[in-house]
C-alpha positions in Angstrom: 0.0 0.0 0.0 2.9 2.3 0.7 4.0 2.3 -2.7 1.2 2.9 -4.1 0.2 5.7 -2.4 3.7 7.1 -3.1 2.7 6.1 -7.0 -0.8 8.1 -6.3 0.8 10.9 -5.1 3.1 11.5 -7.7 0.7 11.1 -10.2 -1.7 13.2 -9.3 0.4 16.1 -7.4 3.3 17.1 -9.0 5.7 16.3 -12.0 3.7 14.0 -13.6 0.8 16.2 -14.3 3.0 19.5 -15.1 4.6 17.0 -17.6 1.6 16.0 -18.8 0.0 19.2 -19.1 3.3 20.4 -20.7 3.5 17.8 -23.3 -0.3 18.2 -24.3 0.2 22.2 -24.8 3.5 21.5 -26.4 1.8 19.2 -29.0 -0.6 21.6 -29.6 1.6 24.3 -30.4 3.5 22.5 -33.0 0.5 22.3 -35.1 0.4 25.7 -34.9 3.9 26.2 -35.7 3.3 24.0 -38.7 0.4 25.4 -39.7 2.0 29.0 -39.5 5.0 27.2 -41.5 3.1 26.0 -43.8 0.1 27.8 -44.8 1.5 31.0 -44.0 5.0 31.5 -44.3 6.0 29.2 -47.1 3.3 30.2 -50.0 4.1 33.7 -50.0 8.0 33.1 -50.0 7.2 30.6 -52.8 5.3 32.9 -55.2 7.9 35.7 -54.7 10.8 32.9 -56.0 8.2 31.9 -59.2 5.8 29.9 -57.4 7.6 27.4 -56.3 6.1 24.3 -53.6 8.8 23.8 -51.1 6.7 20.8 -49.7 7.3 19.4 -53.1 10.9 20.2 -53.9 13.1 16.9 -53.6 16.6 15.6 -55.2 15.8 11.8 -57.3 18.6 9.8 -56.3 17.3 7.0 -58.5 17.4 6.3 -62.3 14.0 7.1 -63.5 13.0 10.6 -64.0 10.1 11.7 -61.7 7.6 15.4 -62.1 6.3 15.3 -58.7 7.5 14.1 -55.5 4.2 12.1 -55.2 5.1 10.3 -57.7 8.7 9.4 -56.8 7.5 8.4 -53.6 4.4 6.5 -54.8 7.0 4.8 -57.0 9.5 4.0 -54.1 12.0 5.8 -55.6 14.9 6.9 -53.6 14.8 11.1 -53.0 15.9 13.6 -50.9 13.4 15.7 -49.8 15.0 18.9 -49.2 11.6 21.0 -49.2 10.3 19.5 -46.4 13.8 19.7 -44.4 13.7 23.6 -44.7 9.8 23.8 -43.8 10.9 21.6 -40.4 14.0 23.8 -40.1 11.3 27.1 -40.1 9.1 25.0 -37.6 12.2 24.4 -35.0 13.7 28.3 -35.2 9.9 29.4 -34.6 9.4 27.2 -31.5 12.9 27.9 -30.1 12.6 31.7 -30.7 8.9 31.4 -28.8 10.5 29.5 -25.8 13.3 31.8 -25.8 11.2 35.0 -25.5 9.1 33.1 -22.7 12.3 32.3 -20.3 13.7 35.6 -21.4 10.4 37.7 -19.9 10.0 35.6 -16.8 13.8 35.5 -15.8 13.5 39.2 -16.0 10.3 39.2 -13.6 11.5 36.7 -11.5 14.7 39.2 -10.1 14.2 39.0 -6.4 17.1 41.5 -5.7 17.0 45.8 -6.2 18.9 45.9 -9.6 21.4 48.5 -7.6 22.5 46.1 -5.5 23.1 43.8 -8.3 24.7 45.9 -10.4 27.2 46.8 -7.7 27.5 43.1 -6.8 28.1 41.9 -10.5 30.4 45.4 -11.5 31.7 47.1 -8.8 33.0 50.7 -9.4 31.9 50.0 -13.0 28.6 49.8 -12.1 28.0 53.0 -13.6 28.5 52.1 -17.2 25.5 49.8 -17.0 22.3 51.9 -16.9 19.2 50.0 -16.4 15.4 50.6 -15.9 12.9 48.1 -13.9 11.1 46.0 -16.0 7.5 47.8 -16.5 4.2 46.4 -18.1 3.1 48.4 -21.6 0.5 50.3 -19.4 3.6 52.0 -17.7 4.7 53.9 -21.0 1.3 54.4 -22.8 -2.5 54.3 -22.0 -4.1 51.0 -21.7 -7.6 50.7 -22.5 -8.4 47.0 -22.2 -6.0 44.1 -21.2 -6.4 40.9 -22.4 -5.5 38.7 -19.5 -3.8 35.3 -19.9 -0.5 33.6 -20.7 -1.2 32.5 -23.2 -4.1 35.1 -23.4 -7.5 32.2 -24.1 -9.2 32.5 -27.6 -13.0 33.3 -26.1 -11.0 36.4 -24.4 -9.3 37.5 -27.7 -12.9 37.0 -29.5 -14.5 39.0 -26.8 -12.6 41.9 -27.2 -12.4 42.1 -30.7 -16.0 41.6 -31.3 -16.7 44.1 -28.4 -14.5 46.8 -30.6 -15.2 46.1 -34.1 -18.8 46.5 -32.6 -17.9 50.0 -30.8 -18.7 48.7 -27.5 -16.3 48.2 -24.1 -15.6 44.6 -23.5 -17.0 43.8 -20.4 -14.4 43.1 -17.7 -14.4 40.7 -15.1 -13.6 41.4 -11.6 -13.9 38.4 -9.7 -11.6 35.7 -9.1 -10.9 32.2 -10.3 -12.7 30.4 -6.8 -15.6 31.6 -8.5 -15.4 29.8 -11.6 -14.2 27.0 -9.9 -17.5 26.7 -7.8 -19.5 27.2 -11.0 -18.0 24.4 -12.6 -17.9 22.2 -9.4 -14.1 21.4 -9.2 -12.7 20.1 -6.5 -10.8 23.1 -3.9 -7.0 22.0 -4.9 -6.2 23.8 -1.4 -8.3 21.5 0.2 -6.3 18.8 -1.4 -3.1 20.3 0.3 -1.4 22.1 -3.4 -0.8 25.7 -3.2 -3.1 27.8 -5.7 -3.2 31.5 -6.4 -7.1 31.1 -7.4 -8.4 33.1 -4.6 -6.5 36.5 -5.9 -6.3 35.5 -9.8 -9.0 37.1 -12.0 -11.1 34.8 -13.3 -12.1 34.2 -17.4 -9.6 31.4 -17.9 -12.3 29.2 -16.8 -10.2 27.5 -14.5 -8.4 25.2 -16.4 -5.3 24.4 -13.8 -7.8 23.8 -11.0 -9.9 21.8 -13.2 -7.0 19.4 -13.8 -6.1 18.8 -10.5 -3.3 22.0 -10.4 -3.0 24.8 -8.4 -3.4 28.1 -10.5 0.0 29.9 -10.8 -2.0 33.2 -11.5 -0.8 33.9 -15.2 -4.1 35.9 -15.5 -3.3 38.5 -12.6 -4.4 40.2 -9.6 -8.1 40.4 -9.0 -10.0 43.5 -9.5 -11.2 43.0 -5.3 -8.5 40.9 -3.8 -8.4 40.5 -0.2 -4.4 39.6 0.0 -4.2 39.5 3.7 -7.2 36.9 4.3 -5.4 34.4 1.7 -1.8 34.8 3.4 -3.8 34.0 6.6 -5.1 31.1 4.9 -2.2 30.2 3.2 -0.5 30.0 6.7 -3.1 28.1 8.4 -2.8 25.4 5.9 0.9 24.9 6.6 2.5 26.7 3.1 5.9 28.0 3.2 6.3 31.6 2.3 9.5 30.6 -0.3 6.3 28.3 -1.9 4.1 31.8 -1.9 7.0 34.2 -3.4 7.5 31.1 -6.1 3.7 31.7 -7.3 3.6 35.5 -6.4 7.6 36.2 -8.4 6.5 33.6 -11.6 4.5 35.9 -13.8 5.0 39.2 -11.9 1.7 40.4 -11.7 1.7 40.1 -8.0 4.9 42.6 -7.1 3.4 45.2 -4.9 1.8 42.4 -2.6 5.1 40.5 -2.8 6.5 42.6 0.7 3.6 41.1 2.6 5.1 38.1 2.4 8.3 39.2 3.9 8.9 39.2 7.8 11.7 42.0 7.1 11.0 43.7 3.7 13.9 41.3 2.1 13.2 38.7 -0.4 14.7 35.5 -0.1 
């Protein structure tokens, strides 16, 4: 029984689910890349060099003399199908680039340390030729009229606010948090179930997805319009959570900063 329960608890707590959820969205957004590749990319690049079909471009290593690559490979023939090596080549740069920007973004929210101090511990007297700014949202530097929450932002959002302006209209915003979805859709409290979830102070419109699939919510969507920060560190406390656990969730997709102190005993992070 011990082992299984270790089994259970793996399964349906941690790694194995992020990795499942991980490989499912990953999956997902390789059809898209190949799509983009593909449908997109490719055509317009192939008109401009004389319409040419990279999905059909191919070397015959064979004998016989084929038109198409169809019919080289319908034939068996041996061929080497350069076309399709390039179109994979687009597909790989456009995934890498996309995971690149990602780590980039969060690796700058995540720095837990005044960028003074860093810059004096990293350069010394030097620390003057290396003039930085904090990292600020797009609202910092120009008006904002609508945000589309999310990372990734959800389609139904997108359509909402595009049909809500092509129409003239404010898109409605929602100012409650993701508890509330969760009780409309009757999933199971994942703090109940002892994992840590930002649900209580996220805004809601995501429909809950993490929650929904036995996760905590790691509050990619943001604050709540009406949070009540202090009644879910209490809770957060009372349930046994480490603060390093809170400032992991809180720090991930900095939308939490300027509650982030409350979590401190002595204004420090760490």
């Amino acid at each position: 029984m011990g082992l299984m329960k270790e089994f259970k608890e793996f399964a349906v707590k941690g790694n194995a689910l992020d990795m499942a959820v991980g490989i499912i969205i990953g999956a997902a957004f390789g059809k898209i890349v190949s799509s983009l590749v593909n449908d997109v990319i490719m055509p317009p690049i192939g008109k401009l060099l004389g319409n040419v079909d990279f999905s059909g471009l191919f070397i015959n290593l064979g004998s016989t003399a084929y038109q198409t690559l169809a019919e080289a490979q319908k034939a068996g023939a041996p061929t080497l199908n350069y076309g399709s090596f390039i179109q994979t080549v687009l597909d790989f740069l456009i995934v890498a680039w996309a995971v690149f920007m990602m780590v980039k973004g969060i690796n700058a929210m995540k720095n837990l340390h005044p960028p003074e101090w860093v810059k004096e511990t990293v350069y010394g007297d030097d620390k003057y030729l290396f003039p930085s700014i904090p990292v600020q949202p797009v609202s910092a530097i120009v008006k904002v009229d609508y945000e589309v929450r999310g990372c990734p932002m959800s389609t139904p959002d997108y359509l909402h606010v595009f049909k809500s302006l092509a129409l003239g209209r404010a898109p409605e915003i929602i100012d409650y948090a993701v508890c509330v979805e969760c009780k409309q859709i009757e999933n199971e409290c994942v703090l109940d179930r002892g994992m840590f979830c930002l649900g209580p102070i996220t805004q809601a419109g995501c429909t809950a997805p993490c929650p929904a699939s036995g996760l905590g919510c790691w509050g990619c969507r943001g604050p709540a319009e009406e949070l009540n920060f202090d009644e879910f560190l209490h809770i957060a406390f009372e349930r046994g959570f480490e603060r390093w656990e809170l400032l992991e969730r809180l720090h991930f997709f900095g939308g939490f900063e300027e509650w982030v102190d409350k979590c401190l005993p002595d204004g420090r992070a760490g």
